[in-house]
Each structure stands twice: as structure tokens, then as C-alpha cells.
N, C-alpha and C positions, 0 to 999 in steps of 0.2 A: 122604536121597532114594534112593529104589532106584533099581536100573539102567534104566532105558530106552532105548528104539530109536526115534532117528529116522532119514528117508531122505534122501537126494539125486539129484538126476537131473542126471547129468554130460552129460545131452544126446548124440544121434547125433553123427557115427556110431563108435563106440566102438572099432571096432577101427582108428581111426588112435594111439591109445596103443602099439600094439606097434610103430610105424613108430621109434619116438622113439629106440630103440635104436640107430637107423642112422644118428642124426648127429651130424656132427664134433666131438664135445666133448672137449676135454682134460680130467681129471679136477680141475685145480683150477679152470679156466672153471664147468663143473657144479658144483660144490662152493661157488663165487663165486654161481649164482642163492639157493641157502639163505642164505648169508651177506647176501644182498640184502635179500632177506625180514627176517631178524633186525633188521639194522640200520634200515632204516625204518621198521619195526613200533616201531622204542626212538625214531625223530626224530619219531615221528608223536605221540611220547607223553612227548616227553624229560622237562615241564617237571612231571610227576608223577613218573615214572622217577628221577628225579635226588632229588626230595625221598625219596621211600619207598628207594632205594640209602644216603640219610645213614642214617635210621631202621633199617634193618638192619647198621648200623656201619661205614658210607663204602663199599660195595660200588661194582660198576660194571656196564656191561653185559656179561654172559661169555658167548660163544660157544663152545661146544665141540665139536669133532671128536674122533669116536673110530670107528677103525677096529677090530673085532675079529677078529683074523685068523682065529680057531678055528672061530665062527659063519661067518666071511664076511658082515659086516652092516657097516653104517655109519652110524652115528647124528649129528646135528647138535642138539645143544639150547642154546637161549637161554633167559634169564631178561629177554626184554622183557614188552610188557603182555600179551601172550597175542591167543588170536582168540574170539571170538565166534560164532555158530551160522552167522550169515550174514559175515561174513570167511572162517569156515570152509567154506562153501559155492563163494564165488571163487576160492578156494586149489584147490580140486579140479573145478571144471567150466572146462572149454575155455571161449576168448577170452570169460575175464571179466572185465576190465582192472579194476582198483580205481579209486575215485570221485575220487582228486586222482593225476593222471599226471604230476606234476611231478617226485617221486620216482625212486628206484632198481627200484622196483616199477611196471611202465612198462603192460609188454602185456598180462601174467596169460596168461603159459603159462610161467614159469621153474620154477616148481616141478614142476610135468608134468611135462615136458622132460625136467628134468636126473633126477626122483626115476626115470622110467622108462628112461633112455639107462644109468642104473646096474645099475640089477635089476627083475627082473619082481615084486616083491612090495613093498610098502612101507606103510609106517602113519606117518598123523598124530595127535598126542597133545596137546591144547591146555585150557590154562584163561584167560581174561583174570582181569588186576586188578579184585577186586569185585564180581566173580561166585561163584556159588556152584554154575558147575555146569564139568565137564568133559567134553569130548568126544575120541573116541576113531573113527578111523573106518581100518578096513583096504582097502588097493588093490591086488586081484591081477589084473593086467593080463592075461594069457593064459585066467584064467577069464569076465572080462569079457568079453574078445573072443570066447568061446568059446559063451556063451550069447546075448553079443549084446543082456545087458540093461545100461539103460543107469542103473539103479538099483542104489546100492550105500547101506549100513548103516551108519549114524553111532551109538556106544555111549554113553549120557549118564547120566552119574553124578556123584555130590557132589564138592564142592571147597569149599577154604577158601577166604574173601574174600582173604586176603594172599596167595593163590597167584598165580603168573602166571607162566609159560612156555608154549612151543612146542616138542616133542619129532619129530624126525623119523627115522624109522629105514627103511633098504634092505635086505632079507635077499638073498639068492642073489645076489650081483654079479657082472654073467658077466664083469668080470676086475678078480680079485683088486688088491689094493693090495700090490706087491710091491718088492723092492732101493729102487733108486733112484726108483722114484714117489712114496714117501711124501715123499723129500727136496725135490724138487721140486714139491710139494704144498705143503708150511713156507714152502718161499720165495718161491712164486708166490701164495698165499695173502697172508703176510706185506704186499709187494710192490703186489698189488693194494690192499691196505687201510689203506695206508702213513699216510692222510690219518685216519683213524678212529683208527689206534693213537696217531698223535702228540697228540691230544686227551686224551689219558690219560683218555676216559672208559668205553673201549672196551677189551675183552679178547678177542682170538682163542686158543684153544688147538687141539693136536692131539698127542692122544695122551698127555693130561698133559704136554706142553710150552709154556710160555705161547710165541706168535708174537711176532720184535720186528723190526723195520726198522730195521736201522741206515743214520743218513746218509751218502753218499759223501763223502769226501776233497776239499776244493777246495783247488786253488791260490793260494798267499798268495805277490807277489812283494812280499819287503823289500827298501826302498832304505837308502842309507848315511844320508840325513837325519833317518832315524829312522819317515819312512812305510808305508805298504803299501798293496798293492793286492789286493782280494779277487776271485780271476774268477769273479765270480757277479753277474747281473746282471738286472731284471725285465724283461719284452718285455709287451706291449701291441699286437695289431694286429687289424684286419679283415680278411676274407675275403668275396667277393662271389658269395652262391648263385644262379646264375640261375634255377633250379629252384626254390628256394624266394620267391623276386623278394626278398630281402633279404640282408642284411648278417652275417655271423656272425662271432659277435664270440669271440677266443685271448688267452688272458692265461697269464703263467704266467713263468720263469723260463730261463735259461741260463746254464749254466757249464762250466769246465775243471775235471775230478778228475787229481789227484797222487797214489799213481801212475795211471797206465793198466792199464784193464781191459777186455779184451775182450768180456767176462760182463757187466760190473754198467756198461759205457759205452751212452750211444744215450739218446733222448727216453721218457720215459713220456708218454703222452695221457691224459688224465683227463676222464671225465665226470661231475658230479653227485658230487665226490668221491671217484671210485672210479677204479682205473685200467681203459681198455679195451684201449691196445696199451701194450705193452713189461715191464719186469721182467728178471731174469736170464736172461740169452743171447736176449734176447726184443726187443733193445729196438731203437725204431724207430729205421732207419737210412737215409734214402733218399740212394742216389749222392750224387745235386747237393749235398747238406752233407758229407758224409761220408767223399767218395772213394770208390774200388774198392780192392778189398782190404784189407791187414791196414796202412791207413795211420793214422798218430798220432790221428787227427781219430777215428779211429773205434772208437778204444782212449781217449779223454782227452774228448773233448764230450759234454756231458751235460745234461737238462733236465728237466723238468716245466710240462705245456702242457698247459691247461684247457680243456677244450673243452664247454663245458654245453651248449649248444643247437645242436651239433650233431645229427643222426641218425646210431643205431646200428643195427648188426643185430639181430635178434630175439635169437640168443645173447649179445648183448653184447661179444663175443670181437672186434668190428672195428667201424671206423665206415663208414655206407653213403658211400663216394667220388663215387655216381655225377655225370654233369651237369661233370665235371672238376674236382673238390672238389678231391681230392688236387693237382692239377697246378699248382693256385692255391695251396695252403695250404704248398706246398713254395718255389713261388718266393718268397712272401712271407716267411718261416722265411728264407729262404737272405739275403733281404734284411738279417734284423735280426740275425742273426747272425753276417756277415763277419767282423769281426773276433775271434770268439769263434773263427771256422772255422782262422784263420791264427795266433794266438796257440797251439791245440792241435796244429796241426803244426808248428808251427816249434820250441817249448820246448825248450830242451835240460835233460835232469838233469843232477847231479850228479855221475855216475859222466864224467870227461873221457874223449873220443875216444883215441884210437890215439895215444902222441909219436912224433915223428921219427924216433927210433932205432928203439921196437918197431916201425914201418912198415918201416924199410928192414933191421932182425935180420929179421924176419919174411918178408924177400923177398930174400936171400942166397942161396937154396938156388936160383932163376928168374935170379938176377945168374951166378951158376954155369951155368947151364945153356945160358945165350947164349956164354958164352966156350968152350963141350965145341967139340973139334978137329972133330967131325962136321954141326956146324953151322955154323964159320965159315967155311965155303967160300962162304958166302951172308952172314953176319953176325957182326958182334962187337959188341961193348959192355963200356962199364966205369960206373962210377959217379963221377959226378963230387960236389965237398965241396957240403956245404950254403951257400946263399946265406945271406947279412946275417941274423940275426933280425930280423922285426916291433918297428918301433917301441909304444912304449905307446900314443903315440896313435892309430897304427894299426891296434891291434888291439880298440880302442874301438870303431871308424869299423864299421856294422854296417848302413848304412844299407839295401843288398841284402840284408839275412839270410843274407847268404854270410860264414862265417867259417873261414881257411884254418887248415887241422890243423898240418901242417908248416910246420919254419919255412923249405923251402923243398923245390922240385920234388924228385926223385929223376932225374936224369939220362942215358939211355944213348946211345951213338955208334954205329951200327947201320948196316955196307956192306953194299947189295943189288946184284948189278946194277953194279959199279965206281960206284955213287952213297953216298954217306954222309949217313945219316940223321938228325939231334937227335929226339930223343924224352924232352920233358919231362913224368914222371906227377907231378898235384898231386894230392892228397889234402885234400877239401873236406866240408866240413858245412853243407848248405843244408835249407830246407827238403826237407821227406819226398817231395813229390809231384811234384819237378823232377828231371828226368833223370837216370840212374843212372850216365849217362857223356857225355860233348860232349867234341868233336875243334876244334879250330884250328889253322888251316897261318898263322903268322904270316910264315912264307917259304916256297921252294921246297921247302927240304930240312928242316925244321924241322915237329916237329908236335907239338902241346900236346896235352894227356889230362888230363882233369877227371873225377876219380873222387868223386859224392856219398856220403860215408859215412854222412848220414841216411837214404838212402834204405832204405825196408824190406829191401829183398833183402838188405841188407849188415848193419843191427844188429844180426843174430842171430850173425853169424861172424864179426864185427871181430877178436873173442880168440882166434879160430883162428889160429894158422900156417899151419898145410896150407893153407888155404882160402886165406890169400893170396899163399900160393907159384902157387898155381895160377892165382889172378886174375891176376898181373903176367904171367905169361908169357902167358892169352888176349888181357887185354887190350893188349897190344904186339903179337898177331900180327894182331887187330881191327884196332888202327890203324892198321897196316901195311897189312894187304891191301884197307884201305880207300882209302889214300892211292896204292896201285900203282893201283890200278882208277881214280880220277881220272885217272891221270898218264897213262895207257896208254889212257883214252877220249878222251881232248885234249877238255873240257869240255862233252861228248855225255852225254846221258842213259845210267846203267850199268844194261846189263844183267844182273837178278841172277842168272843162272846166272853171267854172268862173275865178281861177284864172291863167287859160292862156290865156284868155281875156284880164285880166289888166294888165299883163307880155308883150302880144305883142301891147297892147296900150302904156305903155311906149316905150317898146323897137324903137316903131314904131318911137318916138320924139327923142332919140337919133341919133336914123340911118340918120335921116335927118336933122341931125348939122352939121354944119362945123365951121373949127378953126374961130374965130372972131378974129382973127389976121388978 
């Protein structure tokens, strides 16, 4: 067949193609519309695809990314069934939605979009299965806009019947694919396709690197009788759109990873197979499950939640919330997940807390520091021995999720004022998101100190020294000028200038200690 030329008319008005540049895409979101294309083009066609993949010696569907850094280009080709003259036509003329929207290929503008937010130049290169022709059509967007025609040149030439791919290439991409982008490209790539790879019938590459999802880590707790528990569990629930006057229906799965990951923790959302929110450092965390901050639940809970019939945004990069989607689909989530929420906070590893002795070697130098001649004009203290150890069955008894580190208080005698003070510090492992410290006056002169050593602030410097030289002597002068400020209101509301008055009256007698060594 010789070469021939046919046309296409991308329809007015053509100069909104240069806008495409201007939005929000990440680069493997963009790189996710071609991937869309491919893979639908192979379900649309699987049940041929799969026979003629045996016939070419157990083959599968290969995707490939190649970026070339020297050209500055980026190529995407598959070996699904290819397109057609009029697929080919959809593919490049604005809002041409393809004839079944039940797919990954929804609006028909992904490939626009994404091929022009990359570079102003780009070429489609396509054969289908069975065909004997190939088309080849070039897209240079600023020349387009610049003529203002809205007719561009499709190049049709011979092909083998056994041929079948989609070749797509971006020359000039006004920014490069450079350090740490391509990395994050593999994984969010990877990530999103997670549901296609694990089918083994599907191939991402980039770069001559095959793409591979590895599963996350769940928690197995083994008991003595020989059982286990796996925390992974299916969820199953409705969501009520009033916007759409019906019911949407989430399936999908939750679990606890061992260890904890801050990167690879949090929900994936999946539509239609494919993920639209979450992936590495990406993943979705809303407060109400999760906590604020860097707590256990939000380094250890993890899921995959389907969301088919949902609606997304036109880049696919998020689901449209509006009408109070999100606000419902998070209470409901919070619902069926409680348990999963307080299991990932509470877990202790393996690595044991703080014993008795490193707590109290480790707060020697703060035990010193109350006895210097320059501060007992106000205070003394000594250490009293350790109480009884914890019987066995009481260190079973777990029913608060409170379990005590020491086997008992750390003790100081502390005169302010001709008054003498007990000051009991215990050292405790509770869950993560219960306070980092609580006071009780079990008498006048007596005052209890509950230090959480789960709590985040603290697991990063439990094996410090310093850090807890320093903790014991604030937190005694906390509870101190917490308990003057009581004593000295007679049961009145305190005002906090007063007590950061008696906060830096103390603080002021320690600062100017030194070792009495």
C-alpha cells in the first residue's frame, strides 16, 4: 500500500490545547492517562489478546516507558489491539468520550491533556489486530494554535495483519524527567497499577525496569495454643449520595503493617481497578482514623477501598467529594474500622521499653541536681528503693492498655516553703494518643506523675540519657509549680500568668545548678 493522507478535524476552538500545559498534573498522574488507554484498549479486547499472547510464546500485555534523556522525549507503547481510523479520530478530537464509559477510558480528553501538559509536540503511531493499515498522525500544538486550523494530517500506510500496538511519543517536555522524579514515577506508577500487576497478565516497564508492587507487611499475633491472628480484615459498606439520590457502594479491605511506615502507611482508593488516591507518602489519611501527627495508627493502618461507582475528577488524580461525600464516607470508614484504629495504636514491638534501672542510671545526673547546696534552700530529695515487683498475674491484667514499665515509682522528698513534698514519677506504656503526662494529689502533700512512654514525643529518645536527665528535672518542676499554683489559688480558677510565674521561679533554681559532683 503506498503512503496516504488522511484528515481529521479536532474541532474549535483549537487554541484551548495550549491551556493543557497549565494543569495540575504530576507526572506519573499524566503518565497514568496513557497507561489507561493501554490497559483498556487490552480488557476491551482481552479475550483475543490472551489467545494470540499464547501464540507468540505466553507473552502478556507490555507497557513501556522510556524516557530519553538526550532527545528529551517520552515514549509510552503497548502491544494491545491497536486503534482503528475512527478510535483514532476519538483519541485526538476534544470531548470524544468512547462508546462504552464504563471503563478507565471515561471522558476522552486523558490523552489531550496529559500528551500536551508534557510538551508541545507529540505523535500517535497505531495499527489494530487484523488490519492491514497503519496510521501515524503528528500534534504540534503551538502551530495549531498559531494557524488556528483545526485540521491536522493522519499518515496511512501498510501493516502486517499480526501487528498490533499503540506508540506514543512527546518531543520538547518543558521539564525534563530528572534525580528523584523518575524514582517516583516507578512507584507511583507501580502503586497505581498495583491491581493489573498482581494479575500477572500485565507488564509496566520504565526505563527497561520491569514495574513490581510489593505487598505490605501485616501483622500475625501468635498465641501459645498454637493459633494466630491475621490483622487483615474485608469491610463491606454503603455511603448515601444525596446528589446522586442513591447509595454507593465501598468494598475493599483493612489492616495493621508490622513494621510501621510512614511512606507506604494510609488507605489506597481504587476506582475501576486502578488507584485514584494514595501510594507512597501519598496515602490517604483523614484525622478522624488516623490522629494528628506522627501517631502509631498513622505509621501501622493500612487498606485498599474500592470505590467503582464513585465519581472522579476529569484528571482522575481525586474523587469529586462534593454534596458531603467525604464527610460520610469517613464516618462510615471510622465505623468499621475501630478496632483496627486501637489495635494499630496500641501494639507494642518487640524491642522492650526503658527497665527500672536504665530509668533511674539514666536520671542520676536530675537526682544530683536537687540535692546541689544552691538549691536546697528551697528543696531536697533522695530516691527511695524500689516497691514489691508486679506479680505475674498482674502484669497479665492489661484490661486498660495501661501497662506499667517499672517495677515501681521512682521517689523524691522535696521541701518548699517549710512543706515537704512526695513526688511519685511512674513510668507507663499506654496507648500513643493518651497524654504525655497526668498529675494526681492522692493527698495534700503527695503528688503522683504519670509519664506515657508510648507516647510519640517520647519513642524517639527513650535511649537517650541526656533527654531524660532533662525530662525528670522539667517534669518535677511542672509538677511542682503546678501543685503551688493550686495550693496558693485555694481552689479558684489559676491564672496563667500565675502559673508561669511559679514555672519560671522554679525553672529559674534549676538552671542554676550544677553537678555537686
Amino acid at each position: 500500500m503506498a503512503n496516504e493522507q488522511l484528515t481529521i478535524n479536532i474541532r474549535p476552538p483549537v487554541s484551548i490545547y495550549e491551556t493543557y500545559k497549565r494543569l495540575s498534573y504530576q507526572p506519573w498522574y499524566a503518565i497514568a492517562e496513557f497507561v489507561d488507554n493501554s490497559t483498556q484498549n487490552y480488557y476491551d479486547y482481552q479475550h483475543d489478546l490472551r489467545e494470540l499472547y499464547k501464540k507468540e510464546g505466553g507473552g502478556k500485555l507490555s507497557i513501556k516507558i522510556l524516557y530519553d534523556m538526550d532527545n528529551n522525549s517520552l515514549t509510552i507503547h503497548d502491544n494491545a489491539n491497536g486503534m482503528d481510523f475512527n478510535e483514532l479520530q476519538r483519541a485526538v478530537m476534544l470531548n470524544s468520550p468512547p462508546p462504552n464509559r464504563s471503563g478507565r477510558s471515561e471522558y476522552g480528553m486523558g490523552l489531550k491533556t496529559a500528551a500536551c501538559w508534557f510538551g508541545p509536540n507529540w505523535r500517535i503511531e497505531t495499527t489494530k489486530l487484523g488490519s492491514e493499515q497503519k496510521f501515524t498522525v503528528d500534534f504540534n500544538v503551538k502551530e495549531i494554535a498559531r494557524q488556528s486550523n483545526n485540521i491536522i494530517n493522519v499518515r496511512l500506510e501498510s501493516a502486517k495483519k499480526d501487528d498490533h500496538y499503540t506508540k506514543i511519543t512527546i518531543f520538547d517536555l518543558y521539564k525534563p524527567i530528572k534525580g528523584r522524579t523518575a524514582g517516583r514515577i516507578k512507584d507511583q506508577v507501580a502503586s497505581i497499577y498495583r491491581q493489573d500487576l498482581r494479575t500477572n497478565e500485565i507488564e509496566v516497564w520504565y526505563n527497561g525496569a520491569s514495574l513490581t508492587f510489593n505487598e505490605p507487611p501485616i501483622l500475625i499475633d501468635k498465641f501459645d495454643n498454637g493459633t494466630q491472628r491475621i490483622w487483615k480484615k474485608d469491610l463491606d459498606f454503603e455511603v448515601t449520595s444525596e446528589a446522586e439520590h442513591t447509595s454507593l457502594h465501598v468494598n475493599g479491605w483493612v489492616g495493621v503493617r508490622i513494621p510501621g511506615s510512614q511512606r507506604d502507611a494510609g488507605f489506597v482508593l481504587l476506582r475501576r481497578g486502578r488507584v485514584i488516591i494514595g501510594g507512597p507518602d501519598l496515602g490517604y489519611k483523614p484525622i478522624e482514623v488516623f490522629g494528628q501527627g506522627n501517631t502509631f495508627r498513622s505509621q501501622r493502618l493500612i487498606g485498599e477501598l474500592h470505590l467503582d461507582k464513585w465519581p472522579v475528577t476529569q484528571a482522575k488524580d481525586n474523587f469529586d467529594w462534593s454534596g458531603g461525600l467525604e464527610e460520610k464516607f469517613i464516618e462510615e470508614l471510622k465505623k468499621k474500622c475501630r478496632d483496627y484504629m486501637d489495635k494499630a495504636e496500641g501494639h507494642r514491638q518487640t524491642k522492650s521499653p526503658p527497665s527500672d534501672e536504665e530509668m533511674r542510671a539514666a536520671s542520676e545526673p536530675a537526682i544530683n541536681v536537687f540535692s546541689n547546696k544552691d538549691f536546697s534552700r528551697a528543696i531536697t530529695s533522695e530516691i527511695a528503693l524500689p516497691t514489691k515487683a508486679r506479680g505475674e498475674k498482674e502484669e497479665k491484667e492489661d484490661l486498660s492498655k495501661i501497662k506499667t514499665v517499672s517495677k515501681g515509682p521512682q521517689k523524691f522528698k522535696l521541701r518548699v516553703g517549710g512543706t515537704e513534698w512526695e513526688l511519685n514519677l511512674h513510668w507507663q506504656s499506654k496507648i500513643s494518643d493518651a497524654p504525655w503526662m497526668e498529675l494526681s494529689y492522692p493527698k495534700d502533700n503527695l503528688i503522683d506523675i504519670f509519664l506515657n512512654s508510648a507516647h510519640p514525643f517520647f519513642t524517639e529518645y527513650l535511649d537517650k540519657p541526656g533527654f531524660l536527665e532533662l525530662l525528670t528535672k522539667f517534669v518535677l518542676a511542672l509538677a511542682l509549680a503546678e501543685k503551688i499554683s493550686r495550693v496558693t489559688h485555694h481552689g479558684e480558677l489559676i491564672d496563667p500568668a500565675d502559673f508561669r510565674h511559679h514555672m519560671n521561679r522554679v525553672l529559674k533554681y534549676a538552671s542554676e545548678i550544677k553537678d555537686a559532683n
